[in-house]
MIDOSE-1310 file (N, C-alpha, C; in nm, 2 decimals, decimal comma, always signed):
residues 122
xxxx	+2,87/+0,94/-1,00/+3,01/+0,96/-1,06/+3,01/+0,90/-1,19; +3,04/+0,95/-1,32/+3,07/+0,94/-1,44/+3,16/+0,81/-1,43; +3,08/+0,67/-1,53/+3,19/+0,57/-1,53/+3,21/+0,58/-1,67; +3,30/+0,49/-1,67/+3,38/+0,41/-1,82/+3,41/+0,29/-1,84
xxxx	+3,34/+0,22/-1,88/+3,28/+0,09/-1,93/+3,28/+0,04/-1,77; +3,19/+0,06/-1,72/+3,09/+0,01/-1,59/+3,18/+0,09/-1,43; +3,30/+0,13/-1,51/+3,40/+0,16/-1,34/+3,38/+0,32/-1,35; +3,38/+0,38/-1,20/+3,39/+0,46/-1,14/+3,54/+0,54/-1,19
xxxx	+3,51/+0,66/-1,23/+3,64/+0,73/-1,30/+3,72/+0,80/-1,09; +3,90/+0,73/-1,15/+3,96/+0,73/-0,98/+3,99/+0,93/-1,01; +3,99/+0,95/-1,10/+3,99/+1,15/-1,05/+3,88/+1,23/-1,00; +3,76/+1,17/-1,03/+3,66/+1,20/-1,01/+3,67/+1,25/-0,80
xxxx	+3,68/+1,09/-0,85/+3,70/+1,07/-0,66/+3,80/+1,20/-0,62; +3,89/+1,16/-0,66/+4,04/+1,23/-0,63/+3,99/+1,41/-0,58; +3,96/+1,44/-0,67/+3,90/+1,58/-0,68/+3,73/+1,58/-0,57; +3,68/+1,47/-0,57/+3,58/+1,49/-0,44/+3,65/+1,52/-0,34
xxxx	+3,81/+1,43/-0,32/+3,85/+1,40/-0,16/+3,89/+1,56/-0,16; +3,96/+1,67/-0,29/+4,03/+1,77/-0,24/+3,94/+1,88/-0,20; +3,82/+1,87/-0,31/+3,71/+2,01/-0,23/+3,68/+1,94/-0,06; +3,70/+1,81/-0,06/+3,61/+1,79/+0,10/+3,73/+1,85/+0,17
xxxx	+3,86/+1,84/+0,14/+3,93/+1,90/+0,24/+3,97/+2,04/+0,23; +3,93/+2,12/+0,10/+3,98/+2,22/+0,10/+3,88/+2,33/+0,18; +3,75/+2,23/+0,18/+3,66/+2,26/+0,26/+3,66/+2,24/+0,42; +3,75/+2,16/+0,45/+3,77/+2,16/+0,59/+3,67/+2,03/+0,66
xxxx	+3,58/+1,97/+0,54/+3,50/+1,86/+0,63/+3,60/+1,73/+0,62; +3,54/+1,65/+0,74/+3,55/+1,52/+0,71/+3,46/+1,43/+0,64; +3,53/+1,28/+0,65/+3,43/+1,20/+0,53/+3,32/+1,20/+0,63; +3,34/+1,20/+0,71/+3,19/+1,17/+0,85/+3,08/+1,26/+0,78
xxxx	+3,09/+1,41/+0,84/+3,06/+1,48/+0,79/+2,95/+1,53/+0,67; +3,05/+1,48/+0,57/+2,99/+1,45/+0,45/+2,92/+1,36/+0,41; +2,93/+1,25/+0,47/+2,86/+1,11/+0,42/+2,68/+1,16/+0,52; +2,71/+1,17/+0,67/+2,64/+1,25/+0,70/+2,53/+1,30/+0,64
xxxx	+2,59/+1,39/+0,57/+2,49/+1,50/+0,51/+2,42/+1,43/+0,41; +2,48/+1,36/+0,36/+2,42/+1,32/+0,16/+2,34/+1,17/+0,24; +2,36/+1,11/+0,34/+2,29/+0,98/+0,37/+2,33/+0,87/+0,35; +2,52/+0,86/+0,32/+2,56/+0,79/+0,29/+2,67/+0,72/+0,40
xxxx	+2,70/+0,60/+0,39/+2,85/+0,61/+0,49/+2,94/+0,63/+0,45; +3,03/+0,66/+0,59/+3,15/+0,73/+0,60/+3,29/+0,66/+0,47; +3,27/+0,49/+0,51/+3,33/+0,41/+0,43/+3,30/+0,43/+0,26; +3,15/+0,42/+0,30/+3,13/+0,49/+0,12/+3,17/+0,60/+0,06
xxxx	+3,18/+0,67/+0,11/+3,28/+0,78/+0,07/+3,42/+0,77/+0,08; +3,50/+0,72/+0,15/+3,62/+0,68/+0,12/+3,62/+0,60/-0,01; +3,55/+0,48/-0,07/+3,52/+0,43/-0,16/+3,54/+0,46/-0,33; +3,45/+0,61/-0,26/+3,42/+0,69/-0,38/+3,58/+0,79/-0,40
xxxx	+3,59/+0,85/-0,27/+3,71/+0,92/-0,34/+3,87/+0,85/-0,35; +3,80/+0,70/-0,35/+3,93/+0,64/-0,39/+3,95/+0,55/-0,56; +3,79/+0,61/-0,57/+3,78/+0,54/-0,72/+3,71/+0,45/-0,70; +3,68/+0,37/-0,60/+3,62/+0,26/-0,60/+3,48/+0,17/-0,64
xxxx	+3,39/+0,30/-0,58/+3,24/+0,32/-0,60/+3,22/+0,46/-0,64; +3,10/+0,45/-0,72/+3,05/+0,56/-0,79/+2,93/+0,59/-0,70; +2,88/+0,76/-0,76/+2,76/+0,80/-0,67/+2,70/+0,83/-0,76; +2,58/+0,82/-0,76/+2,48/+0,84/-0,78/+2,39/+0,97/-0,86
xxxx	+2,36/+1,01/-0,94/+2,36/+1,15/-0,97/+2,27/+1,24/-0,85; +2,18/+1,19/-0,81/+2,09/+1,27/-0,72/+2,18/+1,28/-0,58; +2,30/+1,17/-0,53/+2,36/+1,18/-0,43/+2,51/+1,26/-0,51; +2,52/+1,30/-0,59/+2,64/+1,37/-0,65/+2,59/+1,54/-0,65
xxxx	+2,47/+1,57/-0,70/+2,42/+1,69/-0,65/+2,41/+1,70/-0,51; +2,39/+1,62/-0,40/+2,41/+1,65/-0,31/+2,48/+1,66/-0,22; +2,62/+1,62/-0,31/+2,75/+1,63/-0,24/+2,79/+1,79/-0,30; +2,79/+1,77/-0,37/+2,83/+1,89/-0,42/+2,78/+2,03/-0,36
xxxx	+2,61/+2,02/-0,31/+2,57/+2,14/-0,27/+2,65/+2,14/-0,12; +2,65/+2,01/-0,07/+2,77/+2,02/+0,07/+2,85/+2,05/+0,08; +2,96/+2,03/-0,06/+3,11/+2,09/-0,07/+3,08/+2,25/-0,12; +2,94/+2,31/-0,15/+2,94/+2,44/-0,20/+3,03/+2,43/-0,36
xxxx	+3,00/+2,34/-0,43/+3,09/+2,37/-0,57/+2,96/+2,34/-0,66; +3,00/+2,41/-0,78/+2,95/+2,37/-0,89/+2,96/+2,21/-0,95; +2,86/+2,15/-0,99/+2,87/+1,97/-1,02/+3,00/+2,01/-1,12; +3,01/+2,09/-1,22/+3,11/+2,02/-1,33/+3,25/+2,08/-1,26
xxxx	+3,30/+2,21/-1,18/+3,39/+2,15/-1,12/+3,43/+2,02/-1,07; +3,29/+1,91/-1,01/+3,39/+1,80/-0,96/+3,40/+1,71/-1,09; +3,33/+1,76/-1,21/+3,37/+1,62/-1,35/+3,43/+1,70/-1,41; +3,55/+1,81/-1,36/+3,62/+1,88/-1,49/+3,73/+1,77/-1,51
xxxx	+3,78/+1,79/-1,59/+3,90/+1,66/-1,64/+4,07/+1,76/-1,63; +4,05/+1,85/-1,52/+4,23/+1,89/-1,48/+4,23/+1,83/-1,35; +4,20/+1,75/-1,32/+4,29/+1,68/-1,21/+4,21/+1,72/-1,09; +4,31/+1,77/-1,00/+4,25/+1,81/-0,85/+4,22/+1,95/-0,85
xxxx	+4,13/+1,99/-0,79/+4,12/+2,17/-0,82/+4,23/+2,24/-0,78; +4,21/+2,32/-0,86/+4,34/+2,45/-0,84/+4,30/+2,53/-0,73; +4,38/+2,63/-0,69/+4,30/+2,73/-0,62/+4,23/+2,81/-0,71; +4,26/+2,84/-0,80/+4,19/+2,90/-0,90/+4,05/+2,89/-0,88
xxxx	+4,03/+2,73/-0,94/+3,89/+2,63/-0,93/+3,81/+2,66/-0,81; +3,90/+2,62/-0,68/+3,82/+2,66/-0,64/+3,72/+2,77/-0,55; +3,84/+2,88/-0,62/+3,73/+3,00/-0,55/+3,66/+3,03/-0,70; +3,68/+3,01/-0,80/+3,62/+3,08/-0,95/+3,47/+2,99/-0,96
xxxx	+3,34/+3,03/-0,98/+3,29/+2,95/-1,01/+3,28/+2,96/-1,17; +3,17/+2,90/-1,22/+3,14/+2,92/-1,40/+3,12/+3,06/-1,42; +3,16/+3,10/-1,52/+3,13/+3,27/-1,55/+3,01/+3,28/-1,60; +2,92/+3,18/-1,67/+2,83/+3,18/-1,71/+2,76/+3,04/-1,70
xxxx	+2,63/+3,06/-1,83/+2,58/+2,91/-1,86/+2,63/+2,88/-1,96; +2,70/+2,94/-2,07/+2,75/+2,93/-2,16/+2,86/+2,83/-2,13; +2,92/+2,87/-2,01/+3,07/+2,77/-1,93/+3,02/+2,63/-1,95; +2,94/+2,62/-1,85/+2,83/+2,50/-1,81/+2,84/+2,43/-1,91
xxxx	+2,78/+2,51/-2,04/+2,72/+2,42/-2,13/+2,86/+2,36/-2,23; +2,97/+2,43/-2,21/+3,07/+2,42/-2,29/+3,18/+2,32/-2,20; +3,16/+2,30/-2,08/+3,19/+2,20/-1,99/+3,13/+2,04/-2,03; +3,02/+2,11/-1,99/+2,91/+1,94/-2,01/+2,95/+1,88/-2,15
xxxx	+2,95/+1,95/-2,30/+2,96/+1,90/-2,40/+3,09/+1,84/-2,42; +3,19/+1,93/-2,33/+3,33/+1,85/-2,36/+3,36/+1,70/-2,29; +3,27/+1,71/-2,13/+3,25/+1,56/-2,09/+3,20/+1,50/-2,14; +3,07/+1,51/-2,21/+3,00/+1,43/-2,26/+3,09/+1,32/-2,41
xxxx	+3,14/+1,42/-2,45/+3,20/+1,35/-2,58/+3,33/+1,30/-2,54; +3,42/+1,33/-2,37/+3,50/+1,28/-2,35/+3,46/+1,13/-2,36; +3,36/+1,16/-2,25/+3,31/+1,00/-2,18/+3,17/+0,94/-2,29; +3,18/+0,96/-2,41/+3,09/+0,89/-2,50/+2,98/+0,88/-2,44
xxxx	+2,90/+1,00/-2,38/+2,75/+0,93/-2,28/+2,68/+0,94/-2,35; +2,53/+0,84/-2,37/+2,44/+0,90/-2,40/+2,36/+0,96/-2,37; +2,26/+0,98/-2,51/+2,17/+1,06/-2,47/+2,23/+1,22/-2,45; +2,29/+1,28/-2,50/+2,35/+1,44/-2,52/+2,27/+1,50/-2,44
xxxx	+2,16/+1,53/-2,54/+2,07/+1,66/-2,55/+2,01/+1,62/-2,42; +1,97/+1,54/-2,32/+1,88/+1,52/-2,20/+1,99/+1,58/-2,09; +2,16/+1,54/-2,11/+2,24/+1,57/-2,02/+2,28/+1,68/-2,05; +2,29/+1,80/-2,16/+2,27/+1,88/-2,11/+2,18/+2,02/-2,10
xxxx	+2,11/+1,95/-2,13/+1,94/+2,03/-2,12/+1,97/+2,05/-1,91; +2,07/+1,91/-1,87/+2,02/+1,95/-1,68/+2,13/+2,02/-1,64; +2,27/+1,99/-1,75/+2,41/+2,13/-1,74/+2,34/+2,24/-1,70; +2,25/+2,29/-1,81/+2,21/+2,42/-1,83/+2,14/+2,48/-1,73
xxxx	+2,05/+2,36/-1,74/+1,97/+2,39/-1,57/+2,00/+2,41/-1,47; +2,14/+2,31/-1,44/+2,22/+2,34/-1,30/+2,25/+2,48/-1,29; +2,29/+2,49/-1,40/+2,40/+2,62/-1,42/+2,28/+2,76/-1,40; +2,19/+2,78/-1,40/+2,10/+2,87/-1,40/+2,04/+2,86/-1,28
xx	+2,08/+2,79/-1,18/+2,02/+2,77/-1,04/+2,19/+2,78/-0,96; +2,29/+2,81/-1,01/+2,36/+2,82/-0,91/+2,39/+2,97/-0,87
């Protein structure tokens, strides 16, 4: 999960907890799947603790969403969100760049060199 100056961003979470339900799992479920506990995932979609990037793709392939749906910066998904996925990689790549310079990350070009990559595997 994307921090800011060392803390766990709380929408992030917020928007994990609404695909998990819009999806119909529980946190069991889900923690489950990725190898994590149940409590750690309440954690996470309360803002508290951050995941991991290799455990963040793997939530995501559990909730069936695209990664930058869950780091878009509108809040909780729409319905829109989340039946629509990216229309392209061009989205991807026009997504990642706008997080990246939201959240000052470094290292640009390595984060989205793997946007692009996600984006061409989904």
């Amino acid at each position: 999960m994307p921090r800011v100056n060392g803390r766990p961003l709380p929408a992030v979470g917020a928007r994990i907890k609404a695909w998990r339900q819009q999806r119909g799992l529980t946190r069991r479920q889900v923690a489950e799947a990725i190898g994590v506990s149940e409590s750690y995932i309440q954690h996470v979609e309360q803002g508290q603790n951050s995941l991991r990037v290799d455990k963040l793709l793997e939530l995501a392939a559990v909730l069936d969403v695209p990664v930058p749906h869950l780091l878009s910066d509108d809040g909780t998904p729409s319905a829109t969100s989340l039946e629509t996925p990216p229309e392209s990689v061009a989205d991807v790549e026009r997504a990642a760049t706008s997080l990246m310079q939201e959240l000052r990350l470094p290292d640009h070009a390595t984060i989205l060199e793997l946007a692009v990559a996600l984006a061409r595997y989904m």
